[in-house]
Steps between C-alpha positions, in 0.01 A plus 500: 500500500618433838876600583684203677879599657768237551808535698784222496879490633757416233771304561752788609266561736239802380177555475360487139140684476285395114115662453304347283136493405209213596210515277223597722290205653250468781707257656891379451711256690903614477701212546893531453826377627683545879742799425219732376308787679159621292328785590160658348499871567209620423317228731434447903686290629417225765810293552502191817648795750213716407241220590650318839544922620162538402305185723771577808362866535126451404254531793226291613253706404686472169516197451143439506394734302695388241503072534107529533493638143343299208761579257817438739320137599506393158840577423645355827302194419647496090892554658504155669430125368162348593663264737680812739227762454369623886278810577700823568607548885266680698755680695784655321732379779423145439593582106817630629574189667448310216765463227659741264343363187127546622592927593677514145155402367311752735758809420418438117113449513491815721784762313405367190175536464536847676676577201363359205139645641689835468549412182845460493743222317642291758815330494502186743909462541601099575144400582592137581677647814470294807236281303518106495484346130146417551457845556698627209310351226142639632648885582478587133180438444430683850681821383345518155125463656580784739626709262176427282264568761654782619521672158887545502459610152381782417263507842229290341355147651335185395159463675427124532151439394274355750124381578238702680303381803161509263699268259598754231855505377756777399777474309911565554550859407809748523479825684734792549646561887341854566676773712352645779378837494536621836711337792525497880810712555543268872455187299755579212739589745495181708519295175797671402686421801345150488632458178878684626474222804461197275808588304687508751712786690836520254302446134602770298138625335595842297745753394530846675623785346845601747379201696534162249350182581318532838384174672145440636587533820610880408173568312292359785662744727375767236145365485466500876620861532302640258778616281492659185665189378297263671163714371642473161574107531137426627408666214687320282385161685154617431572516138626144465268354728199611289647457152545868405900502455440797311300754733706787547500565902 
């Protein structure tokens, strides 16, 4: 069972919170009326903020590494109808040129499938953001592949069969995300600040105790120091990066 949260304003003016449960699926579209906020705690979040921050502060270097990918070509290809489909900028400066609507789709190939391949339940808020109709009836089907391929449930992906060179076949099969069992202490480090950058300077990313919410921005500052605090939330990166949400650090 999956916890959903809605928050509406009566008509005198305050805000009215409900909580009720969704019967656990692999995938769920919300839909619901104008004057109504929902909210999936125990989910990441990417919302259309998260994902236009996210393609304005990626790098070159980036950028390729990530639009030359397999996985994020087929999903940027199953976003948009036949008839507008192009290949993925080169240069992330030219994508920045180019309208809102094509970074939206970028920002949620690239922070959701860094979550769901951590395993986590992602919760895409107002999807069709920026997005022409054409675009709006294809992003569905977008989303729910990621989210299959990525194993956002439960960590585990569908492996499409395929033919060998010397003509023999095998077939689809499912296969649990693994962890890693040792990791470059320089590498998780930059990743976590990567992954601070793309949300963007004032996103409020965990609670402190006799701090409260502290922003990205503030936790970067941590990482880069080499903080108790910023040691403990590489750590804690680490975990969800690799699927082990449980490790005790």
């Amino acid at each position: 069972m999956t916890t959903i949260v809605t928050t509406h304003i009566d008509e005198q003016g305050n805000p009215v919170q409900n909580k009720f449960e969704l019967e656990s699926k692999d995938f769920a579209i919300i839909l619901h009326q104008q004057n109504l906020k929902v909210d999936v705690p125990e989910f990441v979040e990417v919302n259309p903020q998260d994902t236009i921050q996210c393609i304005d502060r990626m790098k070159q270097n980036e950028w390729e590494w990530v639009s030359s990918g397999k996985l994020f070509k087929t999903l940027w290809n199953e976003a948009f109808d036949p008839s507008d489909r192009i290949k993925p900028p080169a240069l992330i400066a030219v994508l920045n040129l180019a309208d809102l609507g094509l970074r939206h789709v970028a920002g949620m190939i690239t922070l959701g499938c860094e979550a769901a391949l951590a395993g986590r339940s992602v919760f895409f808020r107002n999807p069709e953001t920026y997005l022409h109709p054409k675009t709006e009836r294809y992003i569905a089907t977008m989303l729910h592949t990621m989210l299959e391929r990525c194993g956002g449930k439960g960590g585990r992906i569908q492996v499409k069969g395929y033919t060998r060179k010397d003509g023999t076949t095998v077939e689809s099969y499912e296969r649990t995300v693994t962890a890693k069992t040792e990791t470059d202490p320089k590498t998780d480090k930059e990743q976590t600040l990567h992954w601070c950058h793309c949300l963007g300077e004032d996103k409020e990313i965990v609670d402190l105790k006799g701090k409260g919410r502290v922003t990205a921005g503030w936790m970067s500052r941590e990482v880069e120091n080499d903080t108790e605090i910023g040691t403990w939330f590489v750590a804690e990166f680490v975990k969800l990066r690799d699927g082990r949400p449980d490790d005790k650090v």
